[in-house]
C-alpha positions as CSV (number, residue, x, y, z in Angstrom):
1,X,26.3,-80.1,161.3
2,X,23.3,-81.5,159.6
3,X,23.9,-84.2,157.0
4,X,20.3,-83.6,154.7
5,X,19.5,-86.4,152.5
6,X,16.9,-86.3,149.6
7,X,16.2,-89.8,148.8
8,X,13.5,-90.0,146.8
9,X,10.6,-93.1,147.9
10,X,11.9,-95.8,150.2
11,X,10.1,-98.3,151.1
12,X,8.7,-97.6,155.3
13,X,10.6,-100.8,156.8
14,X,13.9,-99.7,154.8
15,X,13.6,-96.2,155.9
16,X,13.2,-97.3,159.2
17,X,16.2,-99.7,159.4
18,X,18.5,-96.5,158.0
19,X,17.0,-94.5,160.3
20,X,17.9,-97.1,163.9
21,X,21.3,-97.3,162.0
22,X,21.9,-93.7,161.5
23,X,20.8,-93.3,165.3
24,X,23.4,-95.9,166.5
25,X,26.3,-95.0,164.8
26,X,26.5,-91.4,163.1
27,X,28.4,-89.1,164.5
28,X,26.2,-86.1,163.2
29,X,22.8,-85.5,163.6
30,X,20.6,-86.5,159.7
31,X,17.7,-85.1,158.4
32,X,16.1,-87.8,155.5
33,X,13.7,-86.4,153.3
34,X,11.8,-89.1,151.4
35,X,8.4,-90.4,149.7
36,X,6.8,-93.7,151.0
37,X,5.5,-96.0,148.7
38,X,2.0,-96.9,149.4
39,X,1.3,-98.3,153.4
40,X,-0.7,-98.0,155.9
41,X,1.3,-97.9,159.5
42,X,0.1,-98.6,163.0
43,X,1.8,-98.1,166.3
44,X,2.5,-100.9,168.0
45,X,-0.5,-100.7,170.9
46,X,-2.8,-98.9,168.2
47,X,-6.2,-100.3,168.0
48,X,-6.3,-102.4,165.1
49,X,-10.0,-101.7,164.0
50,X,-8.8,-98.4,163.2
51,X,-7.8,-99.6,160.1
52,X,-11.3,-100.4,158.0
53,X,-10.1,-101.6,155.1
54,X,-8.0,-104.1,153.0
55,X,-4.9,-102.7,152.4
56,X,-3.4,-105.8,149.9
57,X,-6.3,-104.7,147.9
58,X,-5.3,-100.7,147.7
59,X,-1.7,-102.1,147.0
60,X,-1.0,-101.0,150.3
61,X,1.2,-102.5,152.7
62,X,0.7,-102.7,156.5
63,X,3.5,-102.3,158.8
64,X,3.8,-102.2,163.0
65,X,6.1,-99.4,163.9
66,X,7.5,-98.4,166.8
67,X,6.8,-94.4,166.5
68,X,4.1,-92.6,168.2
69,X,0.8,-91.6,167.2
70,X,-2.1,-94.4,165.9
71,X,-2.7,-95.2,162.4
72,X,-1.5,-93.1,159.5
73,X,-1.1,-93.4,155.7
74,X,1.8,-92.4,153.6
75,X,2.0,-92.6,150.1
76,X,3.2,-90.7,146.9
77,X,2.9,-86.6,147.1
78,X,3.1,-87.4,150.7
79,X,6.4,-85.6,151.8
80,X,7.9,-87.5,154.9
81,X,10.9,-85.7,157.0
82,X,12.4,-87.8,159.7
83,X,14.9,-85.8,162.2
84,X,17.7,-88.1,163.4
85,X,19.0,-85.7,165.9
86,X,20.2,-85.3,169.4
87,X,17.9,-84.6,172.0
88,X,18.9,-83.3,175.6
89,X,18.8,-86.3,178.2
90,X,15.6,-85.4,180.4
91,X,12.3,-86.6,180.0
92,X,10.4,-83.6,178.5
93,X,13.1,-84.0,175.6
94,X,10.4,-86.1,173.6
95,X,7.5,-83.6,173.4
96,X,9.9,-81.1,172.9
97,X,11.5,-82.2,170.0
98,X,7.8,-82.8,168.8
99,X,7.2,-78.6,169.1
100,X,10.3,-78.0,167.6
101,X,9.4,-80.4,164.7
102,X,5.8,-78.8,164.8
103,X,7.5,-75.5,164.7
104,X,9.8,-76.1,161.8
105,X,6.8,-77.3,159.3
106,X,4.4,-74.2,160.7
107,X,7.4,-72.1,159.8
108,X,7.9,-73.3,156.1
109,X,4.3,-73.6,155.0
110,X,4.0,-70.1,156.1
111,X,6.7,-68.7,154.4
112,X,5.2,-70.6,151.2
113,X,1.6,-68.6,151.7
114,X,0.1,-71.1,153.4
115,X,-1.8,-69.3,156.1
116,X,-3.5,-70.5,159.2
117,X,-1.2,-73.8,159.8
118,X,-0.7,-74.4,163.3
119,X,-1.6,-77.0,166.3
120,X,-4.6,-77.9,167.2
121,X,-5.7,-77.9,170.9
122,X,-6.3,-81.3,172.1
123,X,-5.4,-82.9,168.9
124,X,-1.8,-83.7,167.9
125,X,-0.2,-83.0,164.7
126,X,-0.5,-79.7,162.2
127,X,-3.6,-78.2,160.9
128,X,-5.1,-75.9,158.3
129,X,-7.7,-73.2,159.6
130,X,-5.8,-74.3,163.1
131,X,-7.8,-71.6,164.2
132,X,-10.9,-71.2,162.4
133,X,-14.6,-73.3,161.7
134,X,-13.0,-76.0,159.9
135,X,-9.7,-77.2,160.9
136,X,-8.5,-80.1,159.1
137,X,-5.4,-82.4,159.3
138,X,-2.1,-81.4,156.8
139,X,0.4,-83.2,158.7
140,X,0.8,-86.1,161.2
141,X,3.5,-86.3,163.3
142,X,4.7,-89.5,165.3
143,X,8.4,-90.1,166.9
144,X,10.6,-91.9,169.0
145,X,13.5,-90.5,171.4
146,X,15.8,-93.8,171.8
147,X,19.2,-94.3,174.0
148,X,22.0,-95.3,171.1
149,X,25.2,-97.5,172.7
150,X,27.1,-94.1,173.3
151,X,25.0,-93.0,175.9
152,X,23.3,-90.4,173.4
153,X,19.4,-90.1,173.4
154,X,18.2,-89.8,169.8
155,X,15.4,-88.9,167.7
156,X,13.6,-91.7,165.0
157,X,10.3,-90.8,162.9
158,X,9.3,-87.7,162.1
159,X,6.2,-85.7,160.3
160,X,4.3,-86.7,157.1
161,X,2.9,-83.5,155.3
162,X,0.1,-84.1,153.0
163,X,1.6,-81.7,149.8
164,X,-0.3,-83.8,146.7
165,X,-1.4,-87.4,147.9
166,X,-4.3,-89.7,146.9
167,X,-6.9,-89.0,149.8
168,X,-9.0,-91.6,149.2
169,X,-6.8,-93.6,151.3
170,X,-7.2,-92.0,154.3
171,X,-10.9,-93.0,154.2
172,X,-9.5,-96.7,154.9
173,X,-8.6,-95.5,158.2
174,X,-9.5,-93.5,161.3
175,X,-6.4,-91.4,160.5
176,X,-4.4,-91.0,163.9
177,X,-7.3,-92.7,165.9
178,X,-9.1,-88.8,165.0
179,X,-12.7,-89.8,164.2
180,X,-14.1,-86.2,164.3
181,X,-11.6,-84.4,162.2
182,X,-11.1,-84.0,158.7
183,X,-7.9,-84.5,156.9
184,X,-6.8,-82.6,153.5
185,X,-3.7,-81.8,151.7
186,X,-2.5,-78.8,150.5
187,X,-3.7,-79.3,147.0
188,X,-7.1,-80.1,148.1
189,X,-7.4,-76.9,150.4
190,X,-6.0,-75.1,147.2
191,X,-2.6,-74.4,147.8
192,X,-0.8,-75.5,144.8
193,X,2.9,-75.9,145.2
194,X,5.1,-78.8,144.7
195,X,6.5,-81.3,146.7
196,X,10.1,-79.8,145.3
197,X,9.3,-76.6,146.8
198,X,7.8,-77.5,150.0
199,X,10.6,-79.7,151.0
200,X,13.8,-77.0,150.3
201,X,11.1,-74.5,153.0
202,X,11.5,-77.6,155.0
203,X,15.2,-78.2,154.9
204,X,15.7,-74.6,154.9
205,X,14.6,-74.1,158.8
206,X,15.1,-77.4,159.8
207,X,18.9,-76.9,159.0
208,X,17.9,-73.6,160.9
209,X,16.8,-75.5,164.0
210,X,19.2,-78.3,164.1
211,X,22.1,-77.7,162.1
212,X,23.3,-74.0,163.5
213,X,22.7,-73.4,160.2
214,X,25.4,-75.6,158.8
215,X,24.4,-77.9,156.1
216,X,25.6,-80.5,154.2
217,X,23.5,-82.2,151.3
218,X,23.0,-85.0,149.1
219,X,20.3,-85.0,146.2
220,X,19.3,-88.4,144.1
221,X,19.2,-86.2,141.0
222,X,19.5,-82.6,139.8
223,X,17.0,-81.0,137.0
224,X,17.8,-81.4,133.0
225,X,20.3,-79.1,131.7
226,X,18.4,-79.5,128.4
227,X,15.3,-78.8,126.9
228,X,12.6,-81.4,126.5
229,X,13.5,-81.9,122.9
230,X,17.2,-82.6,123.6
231,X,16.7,-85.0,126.1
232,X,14.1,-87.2,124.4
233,X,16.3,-87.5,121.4
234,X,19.1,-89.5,123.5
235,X,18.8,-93.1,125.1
236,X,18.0,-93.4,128.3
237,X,21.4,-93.9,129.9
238,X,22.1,-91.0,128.8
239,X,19.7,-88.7,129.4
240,X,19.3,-89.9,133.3
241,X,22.9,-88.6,133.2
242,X,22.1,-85.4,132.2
243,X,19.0,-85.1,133.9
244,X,21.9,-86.0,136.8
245,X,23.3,-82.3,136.0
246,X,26.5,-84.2,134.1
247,X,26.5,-83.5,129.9
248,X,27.3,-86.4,128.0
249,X,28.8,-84.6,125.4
250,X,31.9,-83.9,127.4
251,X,32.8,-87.0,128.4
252,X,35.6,-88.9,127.2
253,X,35.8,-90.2,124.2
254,X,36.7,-94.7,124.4
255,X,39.5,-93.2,121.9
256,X,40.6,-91.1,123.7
257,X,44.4,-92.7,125.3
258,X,44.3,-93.7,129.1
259,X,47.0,-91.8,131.5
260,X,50.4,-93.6,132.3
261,X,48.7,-95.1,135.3
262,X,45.7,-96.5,134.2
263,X,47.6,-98.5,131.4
264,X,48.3,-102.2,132.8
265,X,50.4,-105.2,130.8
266,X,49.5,-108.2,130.6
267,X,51.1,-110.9,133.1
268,X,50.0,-114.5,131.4
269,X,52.5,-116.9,132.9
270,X,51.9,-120.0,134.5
271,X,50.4,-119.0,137.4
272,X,47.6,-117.2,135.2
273,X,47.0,-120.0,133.3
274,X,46.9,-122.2,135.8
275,X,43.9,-120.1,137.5
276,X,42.4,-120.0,134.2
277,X,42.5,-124.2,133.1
278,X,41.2,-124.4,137.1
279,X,37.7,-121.9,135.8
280,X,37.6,-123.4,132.3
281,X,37.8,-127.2,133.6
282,X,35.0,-126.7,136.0
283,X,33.3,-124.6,133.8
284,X,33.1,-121.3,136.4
285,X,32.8,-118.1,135.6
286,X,34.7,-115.6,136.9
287,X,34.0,-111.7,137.3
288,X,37.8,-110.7,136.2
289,X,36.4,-112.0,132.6
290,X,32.8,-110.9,132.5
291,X,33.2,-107.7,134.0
292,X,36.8,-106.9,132.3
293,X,38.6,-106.0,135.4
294,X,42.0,-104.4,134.3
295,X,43.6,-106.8,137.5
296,X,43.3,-110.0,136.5
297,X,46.4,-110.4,135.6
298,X,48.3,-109.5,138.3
299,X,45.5,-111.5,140.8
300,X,45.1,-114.3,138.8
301,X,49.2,-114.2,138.6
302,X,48.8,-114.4,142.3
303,X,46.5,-117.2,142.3
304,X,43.0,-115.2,143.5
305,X,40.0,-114.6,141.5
306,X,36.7,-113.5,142.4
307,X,34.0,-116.3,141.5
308,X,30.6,-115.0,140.0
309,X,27.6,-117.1,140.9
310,X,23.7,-117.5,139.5
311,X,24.9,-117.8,136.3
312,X,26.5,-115.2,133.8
313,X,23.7,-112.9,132.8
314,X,22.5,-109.9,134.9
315,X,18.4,-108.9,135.2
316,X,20.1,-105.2,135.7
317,X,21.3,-102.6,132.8
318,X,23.6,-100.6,134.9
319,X,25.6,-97.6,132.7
320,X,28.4,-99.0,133.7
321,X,28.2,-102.8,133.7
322,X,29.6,-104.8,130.9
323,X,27.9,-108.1,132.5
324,X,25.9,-109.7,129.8
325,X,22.2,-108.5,130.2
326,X,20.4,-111.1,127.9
327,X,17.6,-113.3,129.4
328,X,18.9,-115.4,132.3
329,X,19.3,-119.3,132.5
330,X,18.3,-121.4,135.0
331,X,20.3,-121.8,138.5
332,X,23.4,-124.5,137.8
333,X,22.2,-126.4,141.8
334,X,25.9,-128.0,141.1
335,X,27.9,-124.7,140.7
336,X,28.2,-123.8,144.3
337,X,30.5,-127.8,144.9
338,X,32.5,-126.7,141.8
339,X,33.2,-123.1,143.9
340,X,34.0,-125.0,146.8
341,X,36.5,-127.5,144.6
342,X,37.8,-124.6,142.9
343,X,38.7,-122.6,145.9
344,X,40.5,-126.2,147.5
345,X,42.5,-126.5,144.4
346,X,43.7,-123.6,144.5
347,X,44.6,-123.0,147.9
348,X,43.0,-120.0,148.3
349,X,43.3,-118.4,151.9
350,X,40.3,-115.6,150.5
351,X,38.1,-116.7,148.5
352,X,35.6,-113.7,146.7
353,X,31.9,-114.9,145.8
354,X,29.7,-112.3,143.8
355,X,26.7,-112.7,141.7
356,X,24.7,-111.0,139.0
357,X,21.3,-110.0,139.6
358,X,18.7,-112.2,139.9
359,X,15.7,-110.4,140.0
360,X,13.6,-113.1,138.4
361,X,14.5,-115.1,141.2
362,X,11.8,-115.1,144.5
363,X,14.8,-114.6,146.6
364,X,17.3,-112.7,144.4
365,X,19.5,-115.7,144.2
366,X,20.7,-115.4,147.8
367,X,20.1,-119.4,148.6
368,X,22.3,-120.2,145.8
369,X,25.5,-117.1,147.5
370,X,24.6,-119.1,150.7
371,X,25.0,-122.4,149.1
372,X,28.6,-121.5,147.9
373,X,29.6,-120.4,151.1
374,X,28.7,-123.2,152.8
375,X,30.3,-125.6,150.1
376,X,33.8,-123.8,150.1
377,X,33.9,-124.0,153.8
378,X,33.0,-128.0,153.4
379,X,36.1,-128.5,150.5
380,X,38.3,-125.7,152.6
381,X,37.3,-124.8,156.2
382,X,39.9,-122.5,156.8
383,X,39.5,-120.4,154.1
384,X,38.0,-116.9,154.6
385,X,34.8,-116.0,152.7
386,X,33.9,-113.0,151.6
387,X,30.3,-112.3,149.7
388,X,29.7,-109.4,147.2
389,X,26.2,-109.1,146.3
390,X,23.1,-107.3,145.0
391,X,20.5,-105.7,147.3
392,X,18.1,-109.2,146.9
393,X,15.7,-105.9,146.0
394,X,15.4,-105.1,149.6
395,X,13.9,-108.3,150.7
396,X,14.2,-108.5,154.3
397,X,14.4,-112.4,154.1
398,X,16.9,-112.9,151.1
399,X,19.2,-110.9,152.8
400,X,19.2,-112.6,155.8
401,X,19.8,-116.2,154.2
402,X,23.0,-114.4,153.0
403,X,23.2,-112.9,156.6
404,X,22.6,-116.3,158.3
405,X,25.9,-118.4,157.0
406,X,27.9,-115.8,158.1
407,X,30.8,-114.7,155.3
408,X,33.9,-113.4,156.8
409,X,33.1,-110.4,154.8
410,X,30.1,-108.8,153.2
411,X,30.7,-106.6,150.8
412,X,27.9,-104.8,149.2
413,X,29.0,-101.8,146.5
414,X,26.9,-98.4,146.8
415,X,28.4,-97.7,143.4
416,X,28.6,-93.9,143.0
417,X,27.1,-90.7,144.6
418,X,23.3,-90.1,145.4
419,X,22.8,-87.7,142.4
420,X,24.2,-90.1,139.8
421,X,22.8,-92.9,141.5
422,X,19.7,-93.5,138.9
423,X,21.7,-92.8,135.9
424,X,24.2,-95.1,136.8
425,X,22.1,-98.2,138.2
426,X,18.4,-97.2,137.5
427,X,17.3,-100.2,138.7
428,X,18.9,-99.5,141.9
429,X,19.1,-97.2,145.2
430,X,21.1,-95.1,147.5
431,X,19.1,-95.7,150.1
432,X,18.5,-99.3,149.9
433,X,22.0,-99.9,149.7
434,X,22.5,-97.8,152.6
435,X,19.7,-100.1,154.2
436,X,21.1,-103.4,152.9
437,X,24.9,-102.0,155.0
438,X,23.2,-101.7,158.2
439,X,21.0,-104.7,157.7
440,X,24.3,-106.5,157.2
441,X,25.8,-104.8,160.2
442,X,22.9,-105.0,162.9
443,X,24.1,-108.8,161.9
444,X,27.5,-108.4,162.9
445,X,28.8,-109.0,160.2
446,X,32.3,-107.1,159.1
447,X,30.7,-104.5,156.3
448,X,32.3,-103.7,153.1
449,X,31.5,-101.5,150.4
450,X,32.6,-99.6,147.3
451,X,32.2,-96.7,144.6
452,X,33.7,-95.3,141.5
453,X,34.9,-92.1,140.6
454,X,35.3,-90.5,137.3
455,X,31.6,-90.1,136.3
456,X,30.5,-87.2,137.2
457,X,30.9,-86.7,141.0
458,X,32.5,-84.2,142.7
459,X,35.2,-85.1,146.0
460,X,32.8,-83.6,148.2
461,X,30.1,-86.2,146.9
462,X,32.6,-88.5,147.6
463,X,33.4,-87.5,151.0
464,X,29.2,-87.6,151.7
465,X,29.0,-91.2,150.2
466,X,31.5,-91.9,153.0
467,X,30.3,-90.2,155.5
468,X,27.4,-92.2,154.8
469,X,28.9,-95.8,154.4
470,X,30.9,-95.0,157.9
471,X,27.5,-94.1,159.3
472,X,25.3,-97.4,158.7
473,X,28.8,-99.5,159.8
474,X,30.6,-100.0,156.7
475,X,34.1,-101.2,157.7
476,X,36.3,-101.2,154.8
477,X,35.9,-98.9,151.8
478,X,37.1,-99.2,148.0
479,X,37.5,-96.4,145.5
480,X,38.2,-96.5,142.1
481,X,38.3,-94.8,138.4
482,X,35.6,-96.2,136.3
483,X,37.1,-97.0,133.0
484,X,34.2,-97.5,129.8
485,X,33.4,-101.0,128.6
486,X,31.8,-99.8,125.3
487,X,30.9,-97.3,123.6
488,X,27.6,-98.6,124.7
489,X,28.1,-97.5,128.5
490,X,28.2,-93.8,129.8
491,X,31.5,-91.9,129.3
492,X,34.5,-91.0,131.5
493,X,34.3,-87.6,132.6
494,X,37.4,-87.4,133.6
495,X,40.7,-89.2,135.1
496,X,40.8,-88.6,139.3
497,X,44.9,-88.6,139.7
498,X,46.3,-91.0,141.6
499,X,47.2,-88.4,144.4
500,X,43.6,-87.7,144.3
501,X,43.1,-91.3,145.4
502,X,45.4,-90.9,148.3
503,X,43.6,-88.0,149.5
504,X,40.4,-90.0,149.4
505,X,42.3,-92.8,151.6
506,X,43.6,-90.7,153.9
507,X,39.8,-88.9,154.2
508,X,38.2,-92.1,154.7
509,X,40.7,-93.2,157.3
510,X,39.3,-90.1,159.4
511,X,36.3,-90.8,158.9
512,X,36.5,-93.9,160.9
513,X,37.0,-96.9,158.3
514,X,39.1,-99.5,159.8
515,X,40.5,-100.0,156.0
516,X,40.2,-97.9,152.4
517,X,41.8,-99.4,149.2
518,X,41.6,-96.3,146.9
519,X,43.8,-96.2,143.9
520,X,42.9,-96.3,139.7
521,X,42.4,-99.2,139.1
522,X,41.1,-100.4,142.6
523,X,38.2,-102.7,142.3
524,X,35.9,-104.3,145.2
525,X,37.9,-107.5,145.0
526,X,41.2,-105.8,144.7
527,X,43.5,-106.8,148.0
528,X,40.4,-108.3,149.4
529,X,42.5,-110.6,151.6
530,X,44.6,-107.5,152.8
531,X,42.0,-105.6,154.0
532,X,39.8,-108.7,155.6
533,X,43.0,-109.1,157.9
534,X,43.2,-105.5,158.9
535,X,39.7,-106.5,160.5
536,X,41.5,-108.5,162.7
537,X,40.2,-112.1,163.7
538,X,36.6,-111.2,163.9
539,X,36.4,-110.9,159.8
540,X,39.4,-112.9,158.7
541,X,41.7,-115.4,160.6
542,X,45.0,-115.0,160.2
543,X,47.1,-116.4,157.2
544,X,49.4,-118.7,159.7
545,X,45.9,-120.6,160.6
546,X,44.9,-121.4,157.2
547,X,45.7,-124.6,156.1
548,X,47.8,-125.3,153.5
């Protein structure tokens, strides 16, 4: 089986920390197929003066990698293909998989019209007129074989196929240490075809090659089912989701009565009030409130609540959010003590910290999550912490302030399926959150992470997202039915059954979770404390130890 993944443009270092991840701890073999951002990337012994130019001032970056090959350039209309396969355990396994990589391109740009593609003697990597006057460079290829902690020996990297890119910028470098060769694209040696196309001829025999023809895919989004003029006479949200292959118009209407067990009564005895005079007196915000969660009244009945930090207003329009989204106030520096006070009043054995997003902020608000972590250990040291936060936009750094106080948990939420992924959190990724997970677990951290159902998805979606989350070390799993704030945010499709739910649990459980909460009205908070024991003592302590 070959698990293909269309991701759209990653940044190089986040592609590269799903790719080790992938390597270590999927059980199948991944093909990501992907766009860089602009950057410039040298090999780790590459001769430095290849590079002639600045790259800051092409708003390029400049990243050491541990692939093959020199210096190369990747960029937009650059398609990138990395191969995270199995390679036989011998030591011609390396250059072999680089034939068979070779191979699979050759193959595809032939079968578009592209004549004359082939290897170059002497020179590494795939070339137009391979065999004529005037050979030039299409294609670089660079990659790693790598033993993985079960003994397998794996593939990283991959080829970068010039479909459409700027080549201007490889005239900042001696591409691939190649001084006397010239490199082109396949729009500038007049073979027009898009990226689109070229990547499915890709896919198509690498599946051939790797996956014994068995494939299993996942797409960030799927063409308009509209024309141009329907699409551009509905707001955004909702024309990402039907550029996501999901029409609007037959969602559910807010009106329209919720199933038997999706309706929840409201529990407001003491216990709840006594959770909310605890928020109101030390004025905290809670994400029960702002985000309308249909439990809090049977958590906050049990004396839990998940506390939202960095204020009450969101940088991020998700579709699905009802967080306020207005301009954000400054950071409170005295909210995380008021956390920590709150958690020792109540007792808590679990205490839930998440966060809007703070993208205004240089590090995404993670000092402040890191703060609050360290203050409720201070007021409560035997309570167990878990943190749910945002992807700090990728920033290597933020994360790891997050990272470096260790949370009992840490609980990032992918959200929904790759193909909905941009309708539903456009300012978002399925790939970075994939990258933020195995960030968090190359920590050691015990990983957590959740989605909804209900907008649009299909179970096999489902299962991939999974598959996927199991695959970067994500631990414990939630799944829920996304209910509509508004009339504002994008419609129900439909109401998954709570059988359906079961089936998902049972699935992820197969998969190799260590713990899935999947029900309706299951939210990433829901039995938090629950599934942090399942763990075991390396994520939560037990409840006997925590004092009372």
């Amino acid at each position: 089986m070959l698990r293909v993944r269309r991701l759209g443009t990653v940044g190089y270092e986040e592609a590269h920390a799903l790719q080790r991840a992938l390597a270590e701890r999927a059980r199948d073999d991944y093909l990501l197929v992907l766009q860089h951002p602009h950057v410039f990337t040298l090999r780790v012994r590459a001769d430095p003066a290849h590079v002639l130019g600045d790259p800051a001032a092409l708003g390029a970056g400049l990243v050491r990698t541990d692939r093959g090959g020199d210096v190369t350039y990747h960029g937009p209309g650059q398609l990138v293909v990395y191969p995270i396969v199995t390679v036989p355990d011998r030591l011609s396994s390396g250059p072999e998989h680089v034939r068979r990589l070779e191979q699979v391109v050759i193959d595809a740009l032939a079968s578009l019209g592209v004549g004359g593609a082939g290897r170059l003697a002497g020179y590494p990597g795939i070339w137009l007129d391979a065999h004529g006057e005037w050979p030039a460079k299409v294609a670089a290829i660079g990659v790693r074989a790598t033993r993985v902690k079960d003994g397998r020996r794996r593939t990283l990297h991959g080829v970068a196929l010039n479909v459409d890119c700027d080549m201007s910028m490889f005239a900042q470098i001696v591409p691939c240490g190649i001084a006397d060769r010239p490199v082109t694209s396949l729009s500038a040696s007049g073979h027009e075809v898009s990226l689109g196309v070229v990547a499915d001829a890709i896919v198509e025999r690498a599946v051939a090659e790797w996956g014994d023809g068995r494939e299993e895919s996942a797409v960030m989004e799927r063409r308009p089912l509209g024309s141009r003029v329907e699409l551009g006479s509905e707001r955004a949200p909702l024309r990402r989701l039907r550029q996501a292959g999901v029409d609007p118009a037959a969602g559910m209407p807010v009106s329209v009565r919720k199933p038997p067990w999706l309706r929840v009564r409201a529990r407001m005895g003491e216990d709840y009030r006594s959770v909310a005079r605890t928020m109101s007196s030390l004025s905290l915000v809670t994400v029960c409130e702002e985000a309308g969660c249909p439990n809090i009244y049977e958590c906050w009945a049990d004396g839990t609540a998940t506390f939202m930090v960095n204020g009450s207003r969101c940088t991020r329009a998700c579709g699905f959010c009802k967080v306020d989204t207005r301009h954000p106030l400054a950071l409170d520096p005295d909210e995380p003590e008021r956390v920590g006070e709150a958690v020792a009043r109540m007792g808590l054995a679990h205490a839930v910290v998440t966060c809007v997003a703070r993208d205004d902020l240089e590090d995404g608000g993670a000092g402040a999550i890191a703060a609050t972590v360290e203050a409720i250990r201070r007021h409560r040291p035997g309570t167990t912490v878990e943190t749910l936060i945002s992807d700090c936009k990728g920033d290597r750094g933020a994360l790891e302030v997050v990272f470096g106080v260790r949370p009992d948990v840490l609980n990032h939420n992918i959200e929904t399926v790759a193909r909905l992924q941009r309708a539903v959190r456009p300012q978002a990724g399925y790939a970075r959150s994939l990258t933020v997970l195995a960030r968090a677990a190359d920590a050691g951290l015990a990983v957590k992470s959740g989605l909804m159902v209900g907008l649009g998805e299909t179970e096999a979606e489902v299962v991939s997202t999974l598959t996927d989350l199991v695959s970067v070390g994500v631990r414990i799993a939630t799944i829920g039915q996304y209910l509509r704030p508004s009339t504002a945010h994008l419609p129900v499709a439909r109401w998954w059954e709570p059988a359906e739910f079961e089936r998902l649990r049972a699935i992820g459980l197969g998969l190799g979770f260590d713990h899935v909460e999947a029900s309706p009205l299951t939210r990433s908070s829901y039995h938090a404390r629950e599934a942090a024991v399942a763990l075991g003592p390396t994520a939560a302590r037990p409840a006997e130890a925590v004092p009372g």
